[in-house]
mmCIF file of the N, C-alpha and C atoms, coordinates in Angstrom:
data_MODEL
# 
_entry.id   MODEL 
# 
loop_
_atom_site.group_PDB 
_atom_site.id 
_atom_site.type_symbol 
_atom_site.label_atom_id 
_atom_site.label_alt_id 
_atom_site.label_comp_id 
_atom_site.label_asym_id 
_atom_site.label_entity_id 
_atom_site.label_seq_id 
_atom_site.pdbx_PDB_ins_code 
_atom_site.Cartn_x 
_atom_site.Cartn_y 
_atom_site.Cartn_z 
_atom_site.occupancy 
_atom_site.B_iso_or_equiv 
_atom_site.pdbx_formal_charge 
_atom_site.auth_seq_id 
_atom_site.auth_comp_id 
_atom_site.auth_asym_id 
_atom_site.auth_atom_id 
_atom_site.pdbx_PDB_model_num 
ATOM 1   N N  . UNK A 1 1  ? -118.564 114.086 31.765 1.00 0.00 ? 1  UNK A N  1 
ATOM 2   C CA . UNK A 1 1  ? -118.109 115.455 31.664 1.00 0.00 ? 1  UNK A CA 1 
ATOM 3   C C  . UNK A 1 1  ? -116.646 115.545 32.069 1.00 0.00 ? 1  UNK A C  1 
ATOM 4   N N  . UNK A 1 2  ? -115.970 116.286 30.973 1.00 0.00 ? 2  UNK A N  1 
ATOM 5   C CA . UNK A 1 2  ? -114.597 116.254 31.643 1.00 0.00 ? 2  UNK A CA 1 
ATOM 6   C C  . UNK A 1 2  ? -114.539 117.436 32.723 1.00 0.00 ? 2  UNK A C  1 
ATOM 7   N N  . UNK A 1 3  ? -113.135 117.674 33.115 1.00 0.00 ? 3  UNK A N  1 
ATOM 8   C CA . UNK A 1 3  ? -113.424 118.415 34.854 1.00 0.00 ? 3  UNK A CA 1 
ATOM 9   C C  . UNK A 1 3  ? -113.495 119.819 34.545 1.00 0.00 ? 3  UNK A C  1 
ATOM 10  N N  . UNK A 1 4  ? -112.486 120.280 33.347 1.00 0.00 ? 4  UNK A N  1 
ATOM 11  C CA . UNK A 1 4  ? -112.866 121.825 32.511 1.00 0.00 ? 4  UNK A CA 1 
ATOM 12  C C  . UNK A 1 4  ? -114.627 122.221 32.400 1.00 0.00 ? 4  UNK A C  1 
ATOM 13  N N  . UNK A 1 5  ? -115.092 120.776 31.936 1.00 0.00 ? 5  UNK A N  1 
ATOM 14  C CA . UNK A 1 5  ? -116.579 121.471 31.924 1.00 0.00 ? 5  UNK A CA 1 
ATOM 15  C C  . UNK A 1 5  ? -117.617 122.046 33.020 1.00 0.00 ? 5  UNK A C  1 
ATOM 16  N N  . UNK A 1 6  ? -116.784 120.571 33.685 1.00 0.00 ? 6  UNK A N  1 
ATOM 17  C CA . UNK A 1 6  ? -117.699 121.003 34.991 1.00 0.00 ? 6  UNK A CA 1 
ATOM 18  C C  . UNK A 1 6  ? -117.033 122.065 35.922 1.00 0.00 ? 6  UNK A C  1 
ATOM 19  N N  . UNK A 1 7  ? -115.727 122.392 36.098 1.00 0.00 ? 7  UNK A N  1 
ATOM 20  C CA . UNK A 1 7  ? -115.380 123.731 36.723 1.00 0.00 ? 7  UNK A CA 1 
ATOM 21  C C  . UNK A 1 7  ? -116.126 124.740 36.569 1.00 0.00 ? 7  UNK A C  1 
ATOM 22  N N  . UNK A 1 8  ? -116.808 125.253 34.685 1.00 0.00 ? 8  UNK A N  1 
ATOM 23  C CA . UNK A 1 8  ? -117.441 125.749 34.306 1.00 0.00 ? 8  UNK A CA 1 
ATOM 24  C C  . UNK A 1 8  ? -118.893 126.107 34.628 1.00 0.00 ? 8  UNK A C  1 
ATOM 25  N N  . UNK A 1 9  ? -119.398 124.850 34.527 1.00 0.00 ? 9  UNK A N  1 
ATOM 26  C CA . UNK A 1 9  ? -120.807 124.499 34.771 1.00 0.00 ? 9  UNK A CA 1 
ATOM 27  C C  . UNK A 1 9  ? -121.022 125.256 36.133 1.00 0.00 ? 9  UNK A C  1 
ATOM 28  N N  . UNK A 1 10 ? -119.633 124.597 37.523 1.00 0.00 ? 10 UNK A N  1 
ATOM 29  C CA . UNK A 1 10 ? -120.316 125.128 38.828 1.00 0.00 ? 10 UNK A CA 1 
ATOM 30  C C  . UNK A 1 10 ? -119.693 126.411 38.859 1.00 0.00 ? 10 UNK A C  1 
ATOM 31  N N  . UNK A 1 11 ? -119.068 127.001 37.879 1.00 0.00 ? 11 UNK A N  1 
ATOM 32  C CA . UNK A 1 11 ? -119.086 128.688 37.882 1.00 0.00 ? 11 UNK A CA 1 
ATOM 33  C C  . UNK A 1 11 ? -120.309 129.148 37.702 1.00 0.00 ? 11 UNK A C  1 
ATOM 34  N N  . UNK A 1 12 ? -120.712 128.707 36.653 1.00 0.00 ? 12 UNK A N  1 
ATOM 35  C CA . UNK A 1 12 ? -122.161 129.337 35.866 1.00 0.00 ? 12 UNK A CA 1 
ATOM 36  C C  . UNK A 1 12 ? -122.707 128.909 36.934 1.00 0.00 ? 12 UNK A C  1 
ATOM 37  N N  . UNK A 1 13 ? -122.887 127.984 37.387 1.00 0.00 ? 13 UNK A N  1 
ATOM 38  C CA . UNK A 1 13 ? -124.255 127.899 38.419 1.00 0.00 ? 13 UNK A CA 1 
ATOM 39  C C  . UNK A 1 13 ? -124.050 128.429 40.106 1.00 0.00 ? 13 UNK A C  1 
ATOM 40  N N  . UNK A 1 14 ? -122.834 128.887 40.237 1.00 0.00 ? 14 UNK A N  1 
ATOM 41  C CA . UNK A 1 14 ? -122.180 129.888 41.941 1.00 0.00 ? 14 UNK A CA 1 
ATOM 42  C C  . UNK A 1 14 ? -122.910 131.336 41.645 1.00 0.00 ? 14 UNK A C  1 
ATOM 43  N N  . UNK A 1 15 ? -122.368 131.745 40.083 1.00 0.00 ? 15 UNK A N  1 
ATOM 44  C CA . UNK A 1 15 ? -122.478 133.325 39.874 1.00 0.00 ? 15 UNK A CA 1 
ATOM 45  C C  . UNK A 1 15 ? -123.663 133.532 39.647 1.00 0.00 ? 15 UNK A C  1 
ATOM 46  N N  . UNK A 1 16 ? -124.829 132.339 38.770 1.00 0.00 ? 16 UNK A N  1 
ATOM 47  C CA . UNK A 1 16 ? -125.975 132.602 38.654 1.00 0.00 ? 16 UNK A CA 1 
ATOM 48  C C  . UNK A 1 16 ? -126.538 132.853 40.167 1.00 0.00 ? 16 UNK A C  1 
ATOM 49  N N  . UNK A 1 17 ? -126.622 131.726 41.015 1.00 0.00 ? 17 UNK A N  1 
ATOM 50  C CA . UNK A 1 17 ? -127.226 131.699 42.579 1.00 0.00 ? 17 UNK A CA 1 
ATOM 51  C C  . UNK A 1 17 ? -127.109 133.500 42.866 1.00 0.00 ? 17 UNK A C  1 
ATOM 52  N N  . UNK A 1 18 ? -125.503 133.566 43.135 1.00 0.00 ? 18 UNK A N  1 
ATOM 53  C CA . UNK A 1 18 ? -125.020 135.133 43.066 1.00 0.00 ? 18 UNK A CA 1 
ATOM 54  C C  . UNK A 1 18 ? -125.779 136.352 42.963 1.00 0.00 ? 18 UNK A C  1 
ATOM 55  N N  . UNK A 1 19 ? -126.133 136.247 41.976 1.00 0.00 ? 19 UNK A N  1 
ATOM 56  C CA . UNK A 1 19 ? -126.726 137.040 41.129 1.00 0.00 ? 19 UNK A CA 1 
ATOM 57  C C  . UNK A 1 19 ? -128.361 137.101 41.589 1.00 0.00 ? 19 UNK A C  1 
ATOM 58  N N  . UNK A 1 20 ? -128.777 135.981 41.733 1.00 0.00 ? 20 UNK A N  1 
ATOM 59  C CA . UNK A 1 20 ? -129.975 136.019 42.194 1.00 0.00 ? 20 UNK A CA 1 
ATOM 60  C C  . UNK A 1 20 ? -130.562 136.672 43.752 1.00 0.00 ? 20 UNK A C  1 
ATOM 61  N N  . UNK A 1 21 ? -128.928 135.911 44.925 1.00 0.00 ? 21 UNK A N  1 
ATOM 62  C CA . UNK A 1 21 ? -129.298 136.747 45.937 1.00 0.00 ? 21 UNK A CA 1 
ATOM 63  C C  . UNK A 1 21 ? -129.129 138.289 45.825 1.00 0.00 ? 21 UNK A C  1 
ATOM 64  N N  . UNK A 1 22 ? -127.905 138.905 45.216 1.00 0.00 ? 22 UNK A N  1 
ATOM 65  C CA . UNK A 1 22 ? -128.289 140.314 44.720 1.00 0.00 ? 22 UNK A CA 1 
ATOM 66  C C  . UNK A 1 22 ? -129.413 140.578 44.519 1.00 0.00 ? 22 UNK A C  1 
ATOM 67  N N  . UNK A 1 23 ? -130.206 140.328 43.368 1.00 0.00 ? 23 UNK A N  1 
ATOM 68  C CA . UNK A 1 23 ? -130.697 140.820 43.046 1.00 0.00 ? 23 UNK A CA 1 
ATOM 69  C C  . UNK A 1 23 ? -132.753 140.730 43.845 1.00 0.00 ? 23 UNK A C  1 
ATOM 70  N N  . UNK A 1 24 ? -132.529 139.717 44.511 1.00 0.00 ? 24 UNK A N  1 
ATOM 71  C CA . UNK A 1 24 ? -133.318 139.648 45.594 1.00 0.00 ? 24 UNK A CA 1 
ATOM 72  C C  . UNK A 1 24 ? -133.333 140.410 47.078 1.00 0.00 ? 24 UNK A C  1 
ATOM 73  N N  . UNK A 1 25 ? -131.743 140.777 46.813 1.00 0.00 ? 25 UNK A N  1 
ATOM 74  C CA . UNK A 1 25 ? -131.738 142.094 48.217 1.00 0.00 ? 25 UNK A CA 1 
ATOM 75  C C  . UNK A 1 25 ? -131.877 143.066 47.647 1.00 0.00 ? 25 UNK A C  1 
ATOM 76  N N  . UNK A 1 26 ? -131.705 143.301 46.540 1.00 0.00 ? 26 UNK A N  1 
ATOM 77  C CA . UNK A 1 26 ? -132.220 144.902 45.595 1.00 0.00 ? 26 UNK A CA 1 
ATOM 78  C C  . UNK A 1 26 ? -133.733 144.830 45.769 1.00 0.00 ? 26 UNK A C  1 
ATOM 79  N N  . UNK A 1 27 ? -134.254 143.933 45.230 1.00 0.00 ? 27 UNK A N  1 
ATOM 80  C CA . UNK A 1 27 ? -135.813 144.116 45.380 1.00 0.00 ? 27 UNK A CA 1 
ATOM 81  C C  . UNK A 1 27 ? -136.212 144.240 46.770 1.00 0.00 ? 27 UNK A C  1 
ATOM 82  N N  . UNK A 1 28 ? -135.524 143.194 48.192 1.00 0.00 ? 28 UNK A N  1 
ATOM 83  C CA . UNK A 1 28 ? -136.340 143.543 49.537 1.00 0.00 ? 28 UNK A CA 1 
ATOM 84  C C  . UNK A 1 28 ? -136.168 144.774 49.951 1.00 0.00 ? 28 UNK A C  1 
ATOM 85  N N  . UNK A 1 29 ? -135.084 145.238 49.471 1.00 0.00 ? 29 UNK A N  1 
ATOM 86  C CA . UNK A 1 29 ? -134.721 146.471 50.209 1.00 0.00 ? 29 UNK A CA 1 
ATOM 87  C C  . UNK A 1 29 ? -135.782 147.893 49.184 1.00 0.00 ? 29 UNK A C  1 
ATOM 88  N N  . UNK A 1 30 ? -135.663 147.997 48.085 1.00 0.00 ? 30 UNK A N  1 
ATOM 89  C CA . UNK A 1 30 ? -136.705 148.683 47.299 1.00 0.00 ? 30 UNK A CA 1 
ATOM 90  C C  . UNK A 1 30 ? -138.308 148.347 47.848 1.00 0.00 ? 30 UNK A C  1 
ATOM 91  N N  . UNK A 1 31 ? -138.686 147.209 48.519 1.00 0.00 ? 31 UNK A N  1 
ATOM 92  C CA . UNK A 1 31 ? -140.223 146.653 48.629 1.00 0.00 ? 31 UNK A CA 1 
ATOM 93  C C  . UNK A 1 31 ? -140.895 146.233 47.424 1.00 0.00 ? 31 UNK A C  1 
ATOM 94  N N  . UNK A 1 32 ? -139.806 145.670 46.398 1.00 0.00 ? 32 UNK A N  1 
ATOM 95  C CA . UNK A 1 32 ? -140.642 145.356 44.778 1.00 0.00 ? 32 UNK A CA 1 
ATOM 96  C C  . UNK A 1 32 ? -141.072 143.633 45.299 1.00 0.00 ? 32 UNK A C  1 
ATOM 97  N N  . UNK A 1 33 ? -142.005 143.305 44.794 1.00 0.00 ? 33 UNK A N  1 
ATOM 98  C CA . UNK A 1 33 ? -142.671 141.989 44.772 1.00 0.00 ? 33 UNK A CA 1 
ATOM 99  C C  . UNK A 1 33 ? -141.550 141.165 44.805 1.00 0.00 ? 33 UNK A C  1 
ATOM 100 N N  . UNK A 1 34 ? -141.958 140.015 45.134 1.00 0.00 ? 34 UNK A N  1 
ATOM 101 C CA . UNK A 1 34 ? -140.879 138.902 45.225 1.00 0.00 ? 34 UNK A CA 1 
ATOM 102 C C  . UNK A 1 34 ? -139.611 138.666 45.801 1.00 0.00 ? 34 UNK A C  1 
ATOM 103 N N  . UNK A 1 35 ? -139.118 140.049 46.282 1.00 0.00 ? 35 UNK A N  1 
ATOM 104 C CA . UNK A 1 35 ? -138.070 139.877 46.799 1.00 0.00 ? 35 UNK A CA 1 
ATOM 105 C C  . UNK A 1 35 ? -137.508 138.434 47.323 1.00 0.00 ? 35 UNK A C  1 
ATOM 106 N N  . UNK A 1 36 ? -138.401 138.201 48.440 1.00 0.00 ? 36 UNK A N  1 
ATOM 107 C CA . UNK A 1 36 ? -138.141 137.119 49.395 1.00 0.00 ? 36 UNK A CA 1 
ATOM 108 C C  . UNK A 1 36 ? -138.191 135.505 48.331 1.00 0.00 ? 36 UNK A C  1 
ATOM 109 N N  . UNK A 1 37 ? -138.933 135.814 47.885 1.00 0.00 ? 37 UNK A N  1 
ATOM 110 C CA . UNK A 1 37 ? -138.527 134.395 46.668 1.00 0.00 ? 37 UNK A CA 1 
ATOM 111 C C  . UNK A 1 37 ? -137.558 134.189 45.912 1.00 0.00 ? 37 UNK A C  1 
ATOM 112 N N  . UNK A 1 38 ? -137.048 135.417 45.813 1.00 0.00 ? 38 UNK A N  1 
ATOM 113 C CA . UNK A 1 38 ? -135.747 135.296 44.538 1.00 0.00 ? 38 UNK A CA 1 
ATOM 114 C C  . UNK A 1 38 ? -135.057 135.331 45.444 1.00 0.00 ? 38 UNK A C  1 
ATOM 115 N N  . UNK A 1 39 ? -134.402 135.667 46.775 1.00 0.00 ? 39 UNK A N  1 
ATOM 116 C CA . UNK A 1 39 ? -133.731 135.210 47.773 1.00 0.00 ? 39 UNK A CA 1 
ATOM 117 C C  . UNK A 1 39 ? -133.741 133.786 48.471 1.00 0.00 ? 39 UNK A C  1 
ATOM 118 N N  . UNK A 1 40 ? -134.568 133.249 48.304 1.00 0.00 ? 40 UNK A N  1 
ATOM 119 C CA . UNK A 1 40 ? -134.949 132.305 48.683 1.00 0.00 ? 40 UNK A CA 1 
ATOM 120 C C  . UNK A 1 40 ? -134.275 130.716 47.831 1.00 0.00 ? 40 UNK A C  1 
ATOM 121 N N  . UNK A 1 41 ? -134.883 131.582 46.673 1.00 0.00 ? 41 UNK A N  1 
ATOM 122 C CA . UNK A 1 41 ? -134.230 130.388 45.144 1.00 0.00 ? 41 UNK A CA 1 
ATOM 123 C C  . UNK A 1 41 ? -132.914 130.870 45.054 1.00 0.00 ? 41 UNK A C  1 
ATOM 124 N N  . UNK A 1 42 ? -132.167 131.486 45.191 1.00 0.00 ? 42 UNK A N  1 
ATOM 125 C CA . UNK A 1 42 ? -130.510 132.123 45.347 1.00 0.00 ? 42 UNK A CA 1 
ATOM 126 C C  . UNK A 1 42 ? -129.882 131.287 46.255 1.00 0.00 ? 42 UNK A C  1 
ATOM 127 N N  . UNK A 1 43 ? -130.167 131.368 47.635 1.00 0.00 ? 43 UNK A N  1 
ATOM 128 C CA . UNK A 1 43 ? -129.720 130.862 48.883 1.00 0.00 ? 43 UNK A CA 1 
ATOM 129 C C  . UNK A 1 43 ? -129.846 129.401 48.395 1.00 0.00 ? 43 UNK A C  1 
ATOM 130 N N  . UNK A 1 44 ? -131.015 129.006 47.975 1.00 0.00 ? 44 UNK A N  1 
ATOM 131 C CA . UNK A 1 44 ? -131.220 127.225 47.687 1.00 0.00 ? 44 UNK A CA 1 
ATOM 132 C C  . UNK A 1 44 ? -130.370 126.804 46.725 1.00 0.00 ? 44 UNK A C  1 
ATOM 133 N N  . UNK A 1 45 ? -130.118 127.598 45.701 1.00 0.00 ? 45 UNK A N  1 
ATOM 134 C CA . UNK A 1 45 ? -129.494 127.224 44.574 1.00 0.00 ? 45 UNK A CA 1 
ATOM 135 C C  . UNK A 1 45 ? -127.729 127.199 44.870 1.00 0.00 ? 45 UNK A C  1 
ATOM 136 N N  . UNK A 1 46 ? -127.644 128.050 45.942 1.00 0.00 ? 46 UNK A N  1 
ATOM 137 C CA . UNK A 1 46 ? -125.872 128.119 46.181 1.00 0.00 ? 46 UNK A CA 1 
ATOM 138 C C  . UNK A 1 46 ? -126.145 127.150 47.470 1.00 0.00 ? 46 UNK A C  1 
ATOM 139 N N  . UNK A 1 47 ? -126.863 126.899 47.875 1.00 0.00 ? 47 UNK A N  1 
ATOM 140 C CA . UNK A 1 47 ? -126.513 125.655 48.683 1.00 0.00 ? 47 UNK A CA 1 
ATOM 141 C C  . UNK A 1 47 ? -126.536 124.366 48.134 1.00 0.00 ? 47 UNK A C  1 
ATOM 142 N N  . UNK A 1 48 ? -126.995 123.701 47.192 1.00 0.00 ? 48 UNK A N  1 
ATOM 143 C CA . UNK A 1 48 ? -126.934 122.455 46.114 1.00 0.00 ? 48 UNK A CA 1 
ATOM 144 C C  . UNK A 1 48 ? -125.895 122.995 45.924 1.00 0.00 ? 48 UNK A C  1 
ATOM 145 N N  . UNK A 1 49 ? -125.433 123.760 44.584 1.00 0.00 ? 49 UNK A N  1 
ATOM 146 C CA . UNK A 1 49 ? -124.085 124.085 44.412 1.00 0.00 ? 49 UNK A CA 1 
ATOM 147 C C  . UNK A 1 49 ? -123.128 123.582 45.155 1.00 0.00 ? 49 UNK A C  1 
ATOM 148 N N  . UNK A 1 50 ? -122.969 124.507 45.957 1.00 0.00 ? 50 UNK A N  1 
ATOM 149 C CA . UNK A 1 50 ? -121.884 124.498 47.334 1.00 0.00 ? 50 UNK A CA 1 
ATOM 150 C C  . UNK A 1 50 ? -121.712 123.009 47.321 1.00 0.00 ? 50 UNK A C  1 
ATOM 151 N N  . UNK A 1 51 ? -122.464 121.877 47.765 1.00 0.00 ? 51 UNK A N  1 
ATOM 152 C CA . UNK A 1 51 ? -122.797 120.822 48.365 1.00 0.00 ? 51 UNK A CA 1 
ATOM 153 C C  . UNK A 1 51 ? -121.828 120.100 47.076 1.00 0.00 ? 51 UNK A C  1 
ATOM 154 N N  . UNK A 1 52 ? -122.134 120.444 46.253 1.00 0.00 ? 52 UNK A N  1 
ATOM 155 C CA . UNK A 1 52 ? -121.512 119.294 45.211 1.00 0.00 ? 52 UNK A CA 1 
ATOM 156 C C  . UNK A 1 52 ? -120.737 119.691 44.790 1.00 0.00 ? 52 UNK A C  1 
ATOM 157 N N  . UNK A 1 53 ? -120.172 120.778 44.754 1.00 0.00 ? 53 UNK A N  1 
ATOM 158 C CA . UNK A 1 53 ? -118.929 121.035 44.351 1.00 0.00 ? 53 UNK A CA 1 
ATOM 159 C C  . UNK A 1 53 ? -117.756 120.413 45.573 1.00 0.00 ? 53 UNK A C  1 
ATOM 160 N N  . UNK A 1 54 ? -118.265 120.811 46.491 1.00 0.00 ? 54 UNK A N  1 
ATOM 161 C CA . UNK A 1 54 ? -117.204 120.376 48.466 1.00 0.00 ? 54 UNK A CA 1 
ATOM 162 C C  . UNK A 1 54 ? -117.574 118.486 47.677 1.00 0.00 ? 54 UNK A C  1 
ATOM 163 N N  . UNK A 1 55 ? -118.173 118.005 47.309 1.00 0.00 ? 55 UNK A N  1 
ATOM 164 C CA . UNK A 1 55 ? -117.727 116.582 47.223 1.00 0.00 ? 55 UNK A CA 1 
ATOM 165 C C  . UNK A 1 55 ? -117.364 116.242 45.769 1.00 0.00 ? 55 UNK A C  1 
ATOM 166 N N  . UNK A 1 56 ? -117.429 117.518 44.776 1.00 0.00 ? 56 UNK A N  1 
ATOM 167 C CA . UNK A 1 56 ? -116.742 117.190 43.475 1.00 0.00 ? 56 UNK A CA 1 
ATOM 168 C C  . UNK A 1 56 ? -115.114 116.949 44.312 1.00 0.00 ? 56 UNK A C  1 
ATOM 169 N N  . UNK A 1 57 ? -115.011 118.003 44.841 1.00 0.00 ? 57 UNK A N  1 
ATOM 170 C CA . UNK A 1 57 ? -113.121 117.947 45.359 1.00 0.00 ? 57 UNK A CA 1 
ATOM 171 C C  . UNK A 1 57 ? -113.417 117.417 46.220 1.00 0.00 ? 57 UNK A C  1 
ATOM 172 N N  . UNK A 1 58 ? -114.023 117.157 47.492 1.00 0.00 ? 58 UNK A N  1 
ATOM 173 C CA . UNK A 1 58 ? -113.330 115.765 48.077 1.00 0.00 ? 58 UNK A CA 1 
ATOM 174 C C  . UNK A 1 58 ? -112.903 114.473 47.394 1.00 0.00 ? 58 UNK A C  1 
ATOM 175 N N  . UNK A 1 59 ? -113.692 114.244 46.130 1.00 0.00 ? 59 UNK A N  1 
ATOM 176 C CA . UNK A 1 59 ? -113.343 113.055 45.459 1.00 0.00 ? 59 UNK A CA 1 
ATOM 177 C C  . UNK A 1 59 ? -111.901 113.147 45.170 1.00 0.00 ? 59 UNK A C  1 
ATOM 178 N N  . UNK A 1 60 ? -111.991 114.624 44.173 1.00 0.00 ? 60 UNK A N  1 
ATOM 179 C CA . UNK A 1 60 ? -110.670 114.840 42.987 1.00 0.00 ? 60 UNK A CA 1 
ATOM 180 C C  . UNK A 1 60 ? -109.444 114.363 44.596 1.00 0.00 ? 60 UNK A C  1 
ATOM 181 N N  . UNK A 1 61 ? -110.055 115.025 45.673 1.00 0.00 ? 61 UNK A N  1 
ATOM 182 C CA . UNK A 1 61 ? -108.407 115.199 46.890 1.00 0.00 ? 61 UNK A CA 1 
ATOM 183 C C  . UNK A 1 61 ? -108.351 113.897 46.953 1.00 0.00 ? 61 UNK A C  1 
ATOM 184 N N  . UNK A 1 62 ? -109.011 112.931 47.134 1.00 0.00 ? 62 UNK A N  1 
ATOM 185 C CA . UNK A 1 62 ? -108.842 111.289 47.653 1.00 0.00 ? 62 UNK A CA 1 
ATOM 186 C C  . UNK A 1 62 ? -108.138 111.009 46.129 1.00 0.00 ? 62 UNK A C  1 
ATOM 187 N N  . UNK A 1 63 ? -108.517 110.656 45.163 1.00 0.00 ? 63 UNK A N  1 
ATOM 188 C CA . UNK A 1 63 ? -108.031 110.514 44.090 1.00 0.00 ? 63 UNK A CA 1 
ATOM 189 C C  . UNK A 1 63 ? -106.851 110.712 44.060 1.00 0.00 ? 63 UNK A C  1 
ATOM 190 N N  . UNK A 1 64 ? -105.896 112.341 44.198 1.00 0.00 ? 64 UNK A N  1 
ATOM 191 C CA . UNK A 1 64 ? -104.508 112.671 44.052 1.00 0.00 ? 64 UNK A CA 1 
ATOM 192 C C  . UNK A 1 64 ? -103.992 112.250 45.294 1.00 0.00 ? 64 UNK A C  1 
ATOM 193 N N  . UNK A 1 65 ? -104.572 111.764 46.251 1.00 0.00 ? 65 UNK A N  1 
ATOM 194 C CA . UNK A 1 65 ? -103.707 111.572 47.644 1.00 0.00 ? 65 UNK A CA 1 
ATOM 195 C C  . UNK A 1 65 ? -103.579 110.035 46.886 1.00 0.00 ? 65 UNK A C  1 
ATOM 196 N N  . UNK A 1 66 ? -104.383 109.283 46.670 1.00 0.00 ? 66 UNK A N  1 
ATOM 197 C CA . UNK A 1 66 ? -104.216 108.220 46.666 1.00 0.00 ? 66 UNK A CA 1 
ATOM 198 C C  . UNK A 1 66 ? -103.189 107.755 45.080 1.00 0.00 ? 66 UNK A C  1 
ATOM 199 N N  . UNK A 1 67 ? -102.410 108.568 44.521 1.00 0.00 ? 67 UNK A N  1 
ATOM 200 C CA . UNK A 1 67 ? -101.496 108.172 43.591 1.00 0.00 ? 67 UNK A CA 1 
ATOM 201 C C  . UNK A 1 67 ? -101.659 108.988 42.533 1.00 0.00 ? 67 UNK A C  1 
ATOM 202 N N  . UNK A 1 68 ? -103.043 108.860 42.136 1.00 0.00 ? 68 UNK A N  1 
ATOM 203 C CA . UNK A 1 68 ? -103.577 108.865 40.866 1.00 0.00 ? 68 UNK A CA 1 
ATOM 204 C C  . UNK A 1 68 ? -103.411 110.257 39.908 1.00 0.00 ? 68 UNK A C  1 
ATOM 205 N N  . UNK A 1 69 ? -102.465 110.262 39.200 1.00 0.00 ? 69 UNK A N  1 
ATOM 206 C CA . UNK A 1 69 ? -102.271 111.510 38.457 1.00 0.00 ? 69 UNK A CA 1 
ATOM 207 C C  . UNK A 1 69 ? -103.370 111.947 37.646 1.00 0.00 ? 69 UNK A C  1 
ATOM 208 N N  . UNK A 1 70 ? -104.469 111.360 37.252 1.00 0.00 ? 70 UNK A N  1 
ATOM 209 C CA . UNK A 1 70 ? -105.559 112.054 36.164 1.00 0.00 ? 70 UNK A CA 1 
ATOM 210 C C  . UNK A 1 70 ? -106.816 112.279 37.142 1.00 0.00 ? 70 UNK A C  1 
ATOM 211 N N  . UNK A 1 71 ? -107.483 113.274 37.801 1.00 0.00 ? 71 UNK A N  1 
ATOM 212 C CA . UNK A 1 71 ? -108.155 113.262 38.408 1.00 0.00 ? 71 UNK A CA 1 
ATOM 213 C C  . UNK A 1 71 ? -109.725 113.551 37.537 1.00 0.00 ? 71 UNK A C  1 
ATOM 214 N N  . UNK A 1 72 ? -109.725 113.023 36.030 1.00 0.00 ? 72 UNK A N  1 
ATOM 215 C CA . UNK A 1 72 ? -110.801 113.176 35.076 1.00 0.00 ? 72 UNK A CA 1 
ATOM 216 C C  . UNK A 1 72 ? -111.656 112.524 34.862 1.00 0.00 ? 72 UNK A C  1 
ATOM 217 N N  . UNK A 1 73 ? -110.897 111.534 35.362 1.00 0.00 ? 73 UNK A N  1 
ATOM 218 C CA . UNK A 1 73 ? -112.034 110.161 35.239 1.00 0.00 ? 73 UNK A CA 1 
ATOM 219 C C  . UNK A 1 73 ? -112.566 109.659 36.359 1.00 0.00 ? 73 UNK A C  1 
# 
């Protein structure tokens, strides 16, 4: 994957998580079913996220510290 895609990819997958804890505090706070699960899968899902994106760029930072002008490959 080049790094455009994946910038992408962990957009789509930050705003989805996003979206999910919203919309899991809309439901706890209303008392609609599930709340706590779709909060649950939100929080989990932006924490994978999170996790690999903090070591997508630790790589890319070691990479440009260490010379290397193409941080794509």
């Amino acid at each position: 994957m080049t790094r455009t895609q994946t910038d992408k990819l962990m957009g789509l997958l930050l705003n989805s998580s996003a979206a999910l804890i919203l919309i899991g505090a809309f439901f706890k706070l209303q008392h609609y079913p599930y709340g706590t699960l779709l909060l649950d899968i939100g929080f989990i899902a932006a924490l994978i996220t999170a996790s690999c994106e903090i070591s997508r760029l630790k790589k890319i930072i070691r990479k440009l510290e260490g010379g290397e002008q193409d941080p794509n490959s």
